[in-house]
NURO-831749 format. One record per residue (C-alpha): x, y, z; residue in three letters. Coordinates in steps of 0.25 Angstrom, whole numbers, plus 5000, padded with zeros to 4 digits. Example, Ala and Ser with C-alpha at 12.3 -4.5 7.8 and 13.67 -1.06 7.14 Angstrom:
NURO-831749
504949825031ALA
505549965029SER
end
This chain:
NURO-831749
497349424927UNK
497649374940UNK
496349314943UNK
495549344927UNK
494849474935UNK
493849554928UNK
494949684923UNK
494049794922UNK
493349764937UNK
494849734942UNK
495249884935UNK
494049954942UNK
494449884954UNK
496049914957UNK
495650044950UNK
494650074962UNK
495750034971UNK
496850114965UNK
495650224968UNK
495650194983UNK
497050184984UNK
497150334979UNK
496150394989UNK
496350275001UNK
497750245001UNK
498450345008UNK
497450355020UNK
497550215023UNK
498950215022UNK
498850345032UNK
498050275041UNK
498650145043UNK
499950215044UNK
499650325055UNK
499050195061UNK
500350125063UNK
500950275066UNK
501550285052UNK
501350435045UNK
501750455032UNK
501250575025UNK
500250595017UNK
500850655005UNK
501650525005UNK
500450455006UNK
499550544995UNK
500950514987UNK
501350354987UNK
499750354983UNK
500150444972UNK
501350394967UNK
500850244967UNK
499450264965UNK
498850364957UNK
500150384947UNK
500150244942UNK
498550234941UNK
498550384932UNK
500050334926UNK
499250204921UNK
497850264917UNK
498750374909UNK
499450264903UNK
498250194899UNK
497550304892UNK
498850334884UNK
498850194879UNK
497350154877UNK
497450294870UNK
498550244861UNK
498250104858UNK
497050084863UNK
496549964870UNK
497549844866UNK
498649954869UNK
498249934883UNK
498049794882UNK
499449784877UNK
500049874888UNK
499449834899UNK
500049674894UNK
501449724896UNK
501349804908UNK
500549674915UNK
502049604917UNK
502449744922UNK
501449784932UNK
501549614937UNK
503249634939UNK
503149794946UNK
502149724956UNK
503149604959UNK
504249704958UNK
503749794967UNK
503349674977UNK
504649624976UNK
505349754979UNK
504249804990UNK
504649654998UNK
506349674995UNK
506349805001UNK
505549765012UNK
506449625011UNK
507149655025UNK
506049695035UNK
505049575027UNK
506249475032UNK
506449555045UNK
505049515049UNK
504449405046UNK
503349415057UNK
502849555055UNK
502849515039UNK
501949405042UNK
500949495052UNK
500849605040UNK
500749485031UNK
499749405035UNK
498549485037UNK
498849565025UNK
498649415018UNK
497449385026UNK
496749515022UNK
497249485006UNK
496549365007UNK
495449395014UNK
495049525005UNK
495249444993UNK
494349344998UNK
493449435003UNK
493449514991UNK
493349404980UNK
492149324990UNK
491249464991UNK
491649464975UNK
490949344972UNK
489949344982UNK
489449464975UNK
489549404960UNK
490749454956UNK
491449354947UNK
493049304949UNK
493549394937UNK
492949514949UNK
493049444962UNK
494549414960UNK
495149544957UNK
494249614968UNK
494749524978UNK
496349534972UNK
496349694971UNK
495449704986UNK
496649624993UNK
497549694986UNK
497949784997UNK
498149894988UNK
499449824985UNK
499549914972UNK
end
């Protein structure tokens, strides 16, 4: 709804995504970490992708074959209303609770929060720009190019 996407490219593309973050995720995490001479094990890394990953996507599919398989179609429809305001307050929750626990060191350091800021917003913007141009440039209407270019700068934020 953010920006009237196309729903059924938009699902094929976070659910590719979702798909790259199983099988990517924990090796670019590794790498990047053993760059800056960080180790975390790999069990815990096979695990976080895991537990926040692949249990919510098999939870969620489970959950919507029991409920297309009960009520059908507008069953969905009607669930997926009511979890909308749900899904929109766990993300701002979780924000919320990711910048207070944080809340010490973001204030105790300005300057480094800016250098990590800004070219993580430079890239957001120029991916999303990038992606929604390429989008158009090739024919794909707004209701494609949008959400191509949201869920590409996304970061893997989910």
């Amino acid at each position: 709804n953010l920006c009237d996407g196309e729903p059924h490219f938009t699902l094929s593309q976070v659910a590719l995504n979702d798909t790259i973050m199983v099988f990517a995720f924990a090796p670019i995490v590794a790498l990047l970490l053993g760059l800056s001479a960080i180790t975390v094990p790999w069990d815990t890394l096979v695990l976080s992708v895991g537990l926040y990953i692949v249990v919510p996507v098999v939870f969620a599919q489970l959950w919507r074959k029991q409920t297309l398989g009960s009520g059908g179609e507008p069953a969905l429809r009607k669930l997926l209303g009511r979890l909308q305001p749900v899904s929109l307050i766990a993300l701002l929750t979780t924000l919320v609770l990711l910048f207070a626990f944080q809340g010490e060191h973001i204030i105790g350091q300005p300057f480094v929060i800016v250098l990590l800021a800004v070219p993580i917003l430079i890239q957001v913007y120029f991916n999303s720009g990038l992606a929604y141009l390429l989008n158009r440039k090739v024919g794909s209407a707004h209701c494609v190019a949008a959400p191509s270019a949201l869920i590409g700068a996304s970061n893997f934020f989910d």
